[in-house]
LOLUM-371517 format. One record per residue (C-alpha): residue number from 1; z, y, x. Coordinates in pm, 1 decimal, decimal comma. Last residue first. Layout:
<num = NUM&pz = Z&py = Y&px = X>
...
***
This chain:
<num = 202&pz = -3241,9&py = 805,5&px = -717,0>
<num = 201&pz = -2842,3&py = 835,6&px = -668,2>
<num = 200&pz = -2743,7&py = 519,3&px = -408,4>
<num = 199&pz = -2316,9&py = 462,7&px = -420,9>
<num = 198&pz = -2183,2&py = 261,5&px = -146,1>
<num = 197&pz = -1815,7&py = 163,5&px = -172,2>
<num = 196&pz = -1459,8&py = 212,8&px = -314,3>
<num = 195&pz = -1223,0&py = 122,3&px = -609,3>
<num = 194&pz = -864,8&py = 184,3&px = -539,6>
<num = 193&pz = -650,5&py = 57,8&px = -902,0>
<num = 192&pz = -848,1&py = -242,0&px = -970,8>
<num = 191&pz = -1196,8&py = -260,1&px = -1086,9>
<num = 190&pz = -1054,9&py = -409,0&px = -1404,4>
<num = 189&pz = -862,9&py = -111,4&px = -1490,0>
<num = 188&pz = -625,4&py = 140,3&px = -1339,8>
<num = 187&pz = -757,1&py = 425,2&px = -1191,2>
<num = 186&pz = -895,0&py = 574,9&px = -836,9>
<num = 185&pz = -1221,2&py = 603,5&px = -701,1>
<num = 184&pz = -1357,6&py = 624,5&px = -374,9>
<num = 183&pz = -1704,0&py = 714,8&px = -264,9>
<num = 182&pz = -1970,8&py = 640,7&px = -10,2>
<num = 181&pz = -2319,3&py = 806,7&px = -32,1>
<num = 180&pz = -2677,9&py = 767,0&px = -29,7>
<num = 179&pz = -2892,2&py = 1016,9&px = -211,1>
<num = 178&pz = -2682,7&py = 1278,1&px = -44,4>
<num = 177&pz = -2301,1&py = 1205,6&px = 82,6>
<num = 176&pz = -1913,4&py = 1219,2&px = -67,4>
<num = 175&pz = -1843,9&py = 1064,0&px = -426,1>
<num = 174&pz = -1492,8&py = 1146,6&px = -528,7>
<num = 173&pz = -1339,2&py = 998,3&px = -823,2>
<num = 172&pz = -1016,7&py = 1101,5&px = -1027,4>
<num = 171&pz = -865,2&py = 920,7&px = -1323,2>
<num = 170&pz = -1081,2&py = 622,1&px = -1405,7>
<num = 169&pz = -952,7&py = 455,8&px = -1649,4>
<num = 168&pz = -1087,6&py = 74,8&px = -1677,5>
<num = 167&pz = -1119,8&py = -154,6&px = -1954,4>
<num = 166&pz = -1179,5&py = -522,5&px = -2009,0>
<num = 165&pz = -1087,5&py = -681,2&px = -2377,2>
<num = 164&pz = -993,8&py = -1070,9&px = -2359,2>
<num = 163&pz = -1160,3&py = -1406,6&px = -2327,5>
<num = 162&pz = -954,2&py = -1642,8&px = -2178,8>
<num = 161&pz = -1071,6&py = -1986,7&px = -2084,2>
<num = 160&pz = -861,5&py = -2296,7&px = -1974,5>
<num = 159&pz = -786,2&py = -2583,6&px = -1712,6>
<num = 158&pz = -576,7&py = -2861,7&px = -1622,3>
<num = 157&pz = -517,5&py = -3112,6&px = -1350,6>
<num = 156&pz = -282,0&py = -3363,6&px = -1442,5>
<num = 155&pz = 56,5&py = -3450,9&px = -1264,3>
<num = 154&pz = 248,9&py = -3174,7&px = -1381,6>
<num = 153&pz = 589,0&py = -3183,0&px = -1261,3>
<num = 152&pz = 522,0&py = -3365,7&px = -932,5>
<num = 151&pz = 254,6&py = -3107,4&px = -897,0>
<num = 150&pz = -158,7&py = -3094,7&px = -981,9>
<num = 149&pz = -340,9&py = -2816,0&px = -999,8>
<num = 148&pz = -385,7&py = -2529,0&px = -1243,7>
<num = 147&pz = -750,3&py = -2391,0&px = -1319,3>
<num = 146&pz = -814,3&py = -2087,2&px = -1459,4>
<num = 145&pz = -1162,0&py = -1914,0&px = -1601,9>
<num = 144&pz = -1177,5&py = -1588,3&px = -1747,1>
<num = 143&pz = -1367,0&py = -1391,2&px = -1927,9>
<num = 142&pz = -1373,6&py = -1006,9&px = -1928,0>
<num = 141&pz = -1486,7&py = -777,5&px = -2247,8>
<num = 140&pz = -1632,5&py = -430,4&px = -2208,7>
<num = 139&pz = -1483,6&py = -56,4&px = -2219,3>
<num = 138&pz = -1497,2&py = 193,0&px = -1940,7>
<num = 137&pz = -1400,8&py = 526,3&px = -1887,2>
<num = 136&pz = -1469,9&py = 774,3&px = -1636,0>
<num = 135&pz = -1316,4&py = 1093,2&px = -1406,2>
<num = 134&pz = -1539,0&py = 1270,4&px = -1179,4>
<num = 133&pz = -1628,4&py = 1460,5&px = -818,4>
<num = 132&pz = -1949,3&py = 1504,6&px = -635,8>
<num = 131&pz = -1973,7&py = 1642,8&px = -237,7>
<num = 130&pz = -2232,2&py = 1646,0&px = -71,2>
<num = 129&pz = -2380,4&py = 2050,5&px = -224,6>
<num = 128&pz = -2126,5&py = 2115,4&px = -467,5>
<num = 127&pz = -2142,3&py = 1890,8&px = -792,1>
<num = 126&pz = -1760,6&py = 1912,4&px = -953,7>
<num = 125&pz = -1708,8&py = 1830,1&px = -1331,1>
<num = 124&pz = -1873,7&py = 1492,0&px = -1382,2>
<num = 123&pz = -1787,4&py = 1326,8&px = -1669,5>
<num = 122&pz = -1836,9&py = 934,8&px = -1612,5>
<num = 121&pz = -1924,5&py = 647,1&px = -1907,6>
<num = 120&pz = -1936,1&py = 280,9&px = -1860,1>
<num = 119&pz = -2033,8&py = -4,1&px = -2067,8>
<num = 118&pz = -1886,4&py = -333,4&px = -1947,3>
<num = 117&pz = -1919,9&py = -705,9&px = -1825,6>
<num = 116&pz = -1666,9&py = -888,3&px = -1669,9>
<num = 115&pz = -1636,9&py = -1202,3&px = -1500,5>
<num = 114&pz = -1295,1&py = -1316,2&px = -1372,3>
<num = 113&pz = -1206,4&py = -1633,5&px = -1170,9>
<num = 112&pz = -806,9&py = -1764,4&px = -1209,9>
<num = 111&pz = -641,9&py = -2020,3&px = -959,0>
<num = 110&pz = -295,0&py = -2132,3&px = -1049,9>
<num = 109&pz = -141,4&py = -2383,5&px = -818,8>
<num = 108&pz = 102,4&py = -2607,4&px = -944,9>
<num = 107&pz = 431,5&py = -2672,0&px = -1123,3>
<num = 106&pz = 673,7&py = -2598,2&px = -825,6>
<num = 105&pz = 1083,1&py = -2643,0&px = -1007,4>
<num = 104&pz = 1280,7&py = -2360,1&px = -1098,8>
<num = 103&pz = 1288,5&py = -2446,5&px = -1437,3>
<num = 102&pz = 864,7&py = -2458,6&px = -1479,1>
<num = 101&pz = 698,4&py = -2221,5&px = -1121,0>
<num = 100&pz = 340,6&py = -2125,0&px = -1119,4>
<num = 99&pz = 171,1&py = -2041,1&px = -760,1>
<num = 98&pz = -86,1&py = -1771,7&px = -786,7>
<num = 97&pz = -419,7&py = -1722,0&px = -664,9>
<num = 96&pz = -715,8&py = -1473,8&px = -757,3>
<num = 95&pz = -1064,1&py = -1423,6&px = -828,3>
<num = 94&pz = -1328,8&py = -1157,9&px = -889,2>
<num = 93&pz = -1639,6&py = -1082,8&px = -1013,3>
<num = 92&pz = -1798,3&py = -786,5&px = -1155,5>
<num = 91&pz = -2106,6&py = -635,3&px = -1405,1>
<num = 90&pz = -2133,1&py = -294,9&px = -1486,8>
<num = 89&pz = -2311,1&py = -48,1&px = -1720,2>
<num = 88&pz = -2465,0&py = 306,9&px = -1795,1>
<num = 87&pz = -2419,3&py = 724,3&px = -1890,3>
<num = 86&pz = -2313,8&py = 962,0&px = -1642,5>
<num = 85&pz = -2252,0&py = 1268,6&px = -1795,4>
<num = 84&pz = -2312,6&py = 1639,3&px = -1628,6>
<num = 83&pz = -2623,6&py = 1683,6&px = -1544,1>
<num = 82&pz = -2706,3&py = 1847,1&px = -1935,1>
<num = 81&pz = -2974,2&py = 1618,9&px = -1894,5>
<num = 80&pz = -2799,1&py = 1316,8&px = -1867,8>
<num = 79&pz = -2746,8&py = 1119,1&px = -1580,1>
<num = 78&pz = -2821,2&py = 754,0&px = -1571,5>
<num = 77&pz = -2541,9&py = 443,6&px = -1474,7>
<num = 76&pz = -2599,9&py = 116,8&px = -1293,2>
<num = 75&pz = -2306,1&py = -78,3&px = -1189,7>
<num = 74&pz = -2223,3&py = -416,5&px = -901,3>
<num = 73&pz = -1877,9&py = -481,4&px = -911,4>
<num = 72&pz = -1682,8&py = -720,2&px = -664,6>
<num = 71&pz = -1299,8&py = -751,4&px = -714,4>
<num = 70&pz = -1051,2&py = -863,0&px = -486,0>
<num = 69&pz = -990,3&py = -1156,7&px = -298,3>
<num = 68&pz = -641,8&py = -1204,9&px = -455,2>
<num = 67&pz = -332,2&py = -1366,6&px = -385,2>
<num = 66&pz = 7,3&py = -1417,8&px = -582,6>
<num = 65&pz = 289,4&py = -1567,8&px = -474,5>
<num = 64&pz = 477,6&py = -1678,6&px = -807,6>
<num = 63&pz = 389,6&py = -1713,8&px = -1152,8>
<num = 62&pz = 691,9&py = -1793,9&px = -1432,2>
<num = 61&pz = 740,9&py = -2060,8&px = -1648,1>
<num = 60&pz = 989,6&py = -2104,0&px = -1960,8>
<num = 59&pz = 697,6&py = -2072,7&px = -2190,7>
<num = 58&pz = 868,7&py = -2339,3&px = -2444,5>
<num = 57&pz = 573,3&py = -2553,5&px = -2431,9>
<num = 56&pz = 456,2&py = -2568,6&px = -2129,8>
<num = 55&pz = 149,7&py = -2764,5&px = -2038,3>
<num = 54&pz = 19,0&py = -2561,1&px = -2368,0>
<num = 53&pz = 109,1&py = -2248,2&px = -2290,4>
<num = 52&pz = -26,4&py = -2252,0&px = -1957,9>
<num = 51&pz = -417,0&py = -2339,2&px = -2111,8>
<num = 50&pz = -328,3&py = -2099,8&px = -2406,3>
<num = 49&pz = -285,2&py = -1823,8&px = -2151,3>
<num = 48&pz = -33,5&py = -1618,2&px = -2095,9>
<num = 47&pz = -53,1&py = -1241,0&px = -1820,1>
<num = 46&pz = 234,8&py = -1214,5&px = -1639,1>
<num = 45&pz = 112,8&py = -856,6&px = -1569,7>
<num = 44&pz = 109,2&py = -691,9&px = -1182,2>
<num = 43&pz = -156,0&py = -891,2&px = -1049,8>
<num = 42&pz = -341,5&py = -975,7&px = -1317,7>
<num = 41&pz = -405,7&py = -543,1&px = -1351,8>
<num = 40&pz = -598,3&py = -556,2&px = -1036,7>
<num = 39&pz = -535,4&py = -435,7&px = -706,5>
<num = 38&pz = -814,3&py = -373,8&px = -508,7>
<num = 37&pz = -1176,9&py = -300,0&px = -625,3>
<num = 36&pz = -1524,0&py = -325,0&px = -402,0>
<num = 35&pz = -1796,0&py = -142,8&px = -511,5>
<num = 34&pz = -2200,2&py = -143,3&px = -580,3>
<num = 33&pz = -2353,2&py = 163,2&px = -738,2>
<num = 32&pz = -2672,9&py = 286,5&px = -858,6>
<num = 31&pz = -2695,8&py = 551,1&px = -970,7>
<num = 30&pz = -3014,6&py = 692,6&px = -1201,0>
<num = 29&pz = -3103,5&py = 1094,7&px = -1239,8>
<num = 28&pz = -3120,6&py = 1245,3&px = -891,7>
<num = 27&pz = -3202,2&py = 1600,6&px = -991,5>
<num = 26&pz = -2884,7&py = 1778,4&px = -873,4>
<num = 25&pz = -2796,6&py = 2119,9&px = -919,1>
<num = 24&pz = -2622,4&py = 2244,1&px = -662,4>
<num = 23&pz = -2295,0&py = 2501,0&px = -654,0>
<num = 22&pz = -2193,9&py = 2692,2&px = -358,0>
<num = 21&pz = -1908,0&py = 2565,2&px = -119,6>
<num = 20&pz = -1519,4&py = 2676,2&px = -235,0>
<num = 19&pz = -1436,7&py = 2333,5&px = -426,2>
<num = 18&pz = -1595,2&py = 2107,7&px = -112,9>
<num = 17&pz = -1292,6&py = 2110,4&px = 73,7>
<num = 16&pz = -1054,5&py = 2058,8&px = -199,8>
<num = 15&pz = -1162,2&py = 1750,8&px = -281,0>
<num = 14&pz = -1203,1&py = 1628,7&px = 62,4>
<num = 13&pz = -807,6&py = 1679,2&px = 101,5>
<num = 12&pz = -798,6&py = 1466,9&px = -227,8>
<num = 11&pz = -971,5&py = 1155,6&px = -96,4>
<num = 10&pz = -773,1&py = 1194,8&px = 285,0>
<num = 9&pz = -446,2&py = 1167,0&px = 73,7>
<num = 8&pz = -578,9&py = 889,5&px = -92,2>
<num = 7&pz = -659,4&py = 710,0&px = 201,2>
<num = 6&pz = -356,5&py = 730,2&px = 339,1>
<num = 5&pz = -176,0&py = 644,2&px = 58,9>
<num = 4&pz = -418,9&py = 349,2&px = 7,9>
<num = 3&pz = -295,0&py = 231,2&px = 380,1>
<num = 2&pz = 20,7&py = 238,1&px = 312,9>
<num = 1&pz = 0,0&py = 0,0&px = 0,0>
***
């Protein structure tokens, strides 16, 4: 968590920077975007499943050591004419670990893949020369897929689906560059809670 400190501090020091430089209007209609996400909602919320439910009955379990590789999101989005709305979709992966604990006692690994698929919308209030900044919203549906091994306690391998509502807030976003550019992003969603990578505006 340092490091995102650090990073965010650096995010909203280039902020200010570019607020005194001259305005541009920019003519590069379609975004394409393709990020990587860190800390996702999973990670913080003991989220049920029917799958877990079901191996345990009275829900006296609780998930343990959790790991993630992150989240992968590839988005397209076109600017309106007004130049100021951002108007497309995304597509992501991502995956995590967990361990899953029944009385105290190890009841298997939990491993969980997530697919999402979402509309997205971004105001853009700041376009100065390299530097863009914007919040954004977006609303979809994520599936999931978990798996939970085999333990002394559970000695079947089982597995379930979730289907539930994706969404991401994005509070503040900084996108720093010309028609190719890096940017960060920060919210709370199913990109995570840092979101950053390569943004190309055509």
């Amino acid at each position: 968590m340092n490091k995102s400190i650090v990073v965010s501090i650096v995010f909203f020091l280039v902020i200010s920077s570019g607020l005194y430089s001259q305005d541009f209007p920019s003519y590069d209609n379609n975004d394409l975007k393709i990020s990587y996400g860190l800390f996702n909602p999973d990670q913080f919320m003991n989220v049920e499943s029917a799958m877990l439910n079901k191996q345990f009955d009275d829900l006296r379990y609780v998930r343990d050591n959790y790991s993630s590789i992150g989240n992968i999101f590839l988005s397209y989005s076109k600017l309106n004419r007004a130049e100021n709305i951002f108007w497309g979709a995304t597509v992501g992966y991502g995956s995590n670990k967990s361990e899953i604990y029944y009385l105290g006692q190890y009841a298997g690994e939990l491993k969980r893949v997530f697919i999402t698929a979402a509309a997205e919308m971004q105001y853009r209030y700041v376009n100065k020369g390299l530097i863009q900044v914007y919040s954004g919203l977006g609303l979809g549906i994520t599936y999931v897929q978990e798996n939970l091994s085999t333990s002394p306690i559970h000695p079947e391998e089982s597995s379930g689906t979730i289907i539930r509502p994706g969404y991401q807030i994005n509070v503040a976003g900084a996108r720093v560059g010309n028609k190719i550019a890096g940017f960060l992003e920060l919210g709370y969603g199913y990109k995570g809670i840092v979101n950053f990578g390569l943004s190309i505006q055509m």
